[in-house]
C-alpha positions in Angstrom: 130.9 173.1 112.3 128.8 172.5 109.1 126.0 174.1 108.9 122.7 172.6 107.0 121.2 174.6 104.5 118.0 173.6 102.7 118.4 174.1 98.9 117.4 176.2 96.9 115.4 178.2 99.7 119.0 178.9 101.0 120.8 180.3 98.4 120.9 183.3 100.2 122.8 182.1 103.2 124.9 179.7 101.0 126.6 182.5 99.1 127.3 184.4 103.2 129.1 180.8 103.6 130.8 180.8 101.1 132.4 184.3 101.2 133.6 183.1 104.7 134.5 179.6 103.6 132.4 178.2 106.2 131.5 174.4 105.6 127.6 173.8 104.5 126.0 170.9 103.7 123.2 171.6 101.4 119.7 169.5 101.9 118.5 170.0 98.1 114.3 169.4 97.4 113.1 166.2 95.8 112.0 168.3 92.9 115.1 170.9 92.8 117.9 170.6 90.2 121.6 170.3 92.4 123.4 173.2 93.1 126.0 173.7 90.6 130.1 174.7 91.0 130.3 173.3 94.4 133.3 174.7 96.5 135.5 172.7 98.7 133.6 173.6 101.8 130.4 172.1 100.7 128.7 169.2 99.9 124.5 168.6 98.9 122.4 165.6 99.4 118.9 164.9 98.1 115.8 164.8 100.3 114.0 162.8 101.5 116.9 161.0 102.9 117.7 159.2 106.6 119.7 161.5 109.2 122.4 158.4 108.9 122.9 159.7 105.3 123.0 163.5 106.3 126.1 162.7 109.7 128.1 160.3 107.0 127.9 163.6 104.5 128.5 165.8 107.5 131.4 163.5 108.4 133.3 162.8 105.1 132.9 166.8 104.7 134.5 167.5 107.9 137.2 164.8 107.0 137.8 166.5 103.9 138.3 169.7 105.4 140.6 168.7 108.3 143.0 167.2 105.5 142.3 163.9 106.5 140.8 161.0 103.7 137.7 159.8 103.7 135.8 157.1 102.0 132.3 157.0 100.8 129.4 153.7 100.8 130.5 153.5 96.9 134.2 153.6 97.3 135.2 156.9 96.6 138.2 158.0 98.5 138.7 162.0 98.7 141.8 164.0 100.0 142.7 167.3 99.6 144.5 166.7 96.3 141.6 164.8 94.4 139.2 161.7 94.8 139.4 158.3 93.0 136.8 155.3 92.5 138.3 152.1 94.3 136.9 148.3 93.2 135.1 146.3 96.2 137.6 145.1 97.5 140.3 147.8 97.5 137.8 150.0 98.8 137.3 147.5 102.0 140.7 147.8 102.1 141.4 151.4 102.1 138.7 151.4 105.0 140.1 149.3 107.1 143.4 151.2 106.7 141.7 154.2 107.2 140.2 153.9 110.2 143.8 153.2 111.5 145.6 156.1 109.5 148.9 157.0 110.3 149.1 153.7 112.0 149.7 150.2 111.7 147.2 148.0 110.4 147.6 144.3 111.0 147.3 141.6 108.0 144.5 140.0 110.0 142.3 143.1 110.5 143.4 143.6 106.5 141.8 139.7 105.4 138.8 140.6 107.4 138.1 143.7 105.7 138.5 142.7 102.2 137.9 138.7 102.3 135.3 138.6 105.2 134.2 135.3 104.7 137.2 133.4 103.3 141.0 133.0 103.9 142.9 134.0 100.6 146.5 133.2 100.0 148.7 135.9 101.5 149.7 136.9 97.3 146.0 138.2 96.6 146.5 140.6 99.5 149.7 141.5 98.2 148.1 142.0 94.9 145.4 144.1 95.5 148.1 146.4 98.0 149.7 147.1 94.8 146.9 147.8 92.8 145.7 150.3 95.7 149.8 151.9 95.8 148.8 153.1 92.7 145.5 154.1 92.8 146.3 156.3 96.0 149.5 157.5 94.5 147.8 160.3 92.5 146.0 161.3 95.1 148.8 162.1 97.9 148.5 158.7 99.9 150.9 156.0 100.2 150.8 152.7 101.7 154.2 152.0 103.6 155.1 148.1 104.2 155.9 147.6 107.9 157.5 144.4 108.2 156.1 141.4 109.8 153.7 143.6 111.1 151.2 144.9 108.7 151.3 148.5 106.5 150.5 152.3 107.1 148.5 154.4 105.1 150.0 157.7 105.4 150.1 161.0 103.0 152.2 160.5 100.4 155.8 161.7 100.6 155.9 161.6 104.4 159.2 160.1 106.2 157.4 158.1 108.2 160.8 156.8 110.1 160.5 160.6 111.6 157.2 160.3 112.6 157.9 156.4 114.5 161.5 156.1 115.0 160.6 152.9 117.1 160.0 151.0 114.2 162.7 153.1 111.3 164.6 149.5 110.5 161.1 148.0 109.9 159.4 150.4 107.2 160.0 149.7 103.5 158.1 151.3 100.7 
């Protein structure tokens, strides 16, 4: 559970967090400079803000902790390993593929998410897959081809013909 800490009153009860590695999200003033050398159980987030804002910190926190990636509204995708800054579209894509990690996602849920309001040639998708490979790369993911069906985002370095032996003669990388 994260617990909410407003900043700086709660300095005090930030450093008890911290010496137990419990998760805070800190709510820092308007006027308050931002906490400095943030660990990996914590995150901060100006006020005056919506409580949308505070569950999507809450959430990519608790993603981040759990091992699992997240993405942020300006296309930062985090793992445990490091973050990286994806372009528009890539970032759609890498949400999309996200929200189905570990699993298959189809080339038509794919088109949606990056081109929502046109029908590109099957070779920009392809494109921008191999620009994300290697974007992700650095960062422990991978994106595995599943043929005629779509592709997996998965950590990197994972055989993921163990993990789905249903579909081992259809995975390429």
């Amino acid at each position: 559970m994260v617990e909410l800490i407003h900043w700086p009153e709660g300095a005090m009860r930030r450093s008890e967090l911290r010496s137990s590695d419990r998760p805070c999200l800190l709510l820092v003033a308007e006027s308050a400079p931002p906490p400095s050398n943030l660990g990996t159980s914590e995150d901060w987030i100006r006020l005056p803000t919506s409580s949308e804002d505070i569950d999507a910190r809450v959430e990519t926190l608790v993603s981040r902790l759990s091992g699992r990636p997240a993405i942020d509204e300006n296309g930062i995708i985090r793992t445990a390993e490091g973050w990286v800054v994806l372009p528009s579209v890539e970032a759609r894509l890498a949400t999309a593929m996200l929200e189905r990690f570990g699993r298959v996602t189809d080339h038509a849920a794919l088109f949606a998410a990056g081109w929502p309001d046109q029908r590109p040639r099957r070779n920009l998708l392809d494109v921008h897959l191999h620009r994300l490979r290697r974007r992700l790369s650095p960062i422990g993911l991978q994106i595995r081809t599943v043929r005629k069906r779509g592709y997996i985002l998965q950590r990197g370095e994972t055989d993921s013909t163990a993990t789905h032996p249903a579909i081992e003669n259809l995975v390429s990388d």
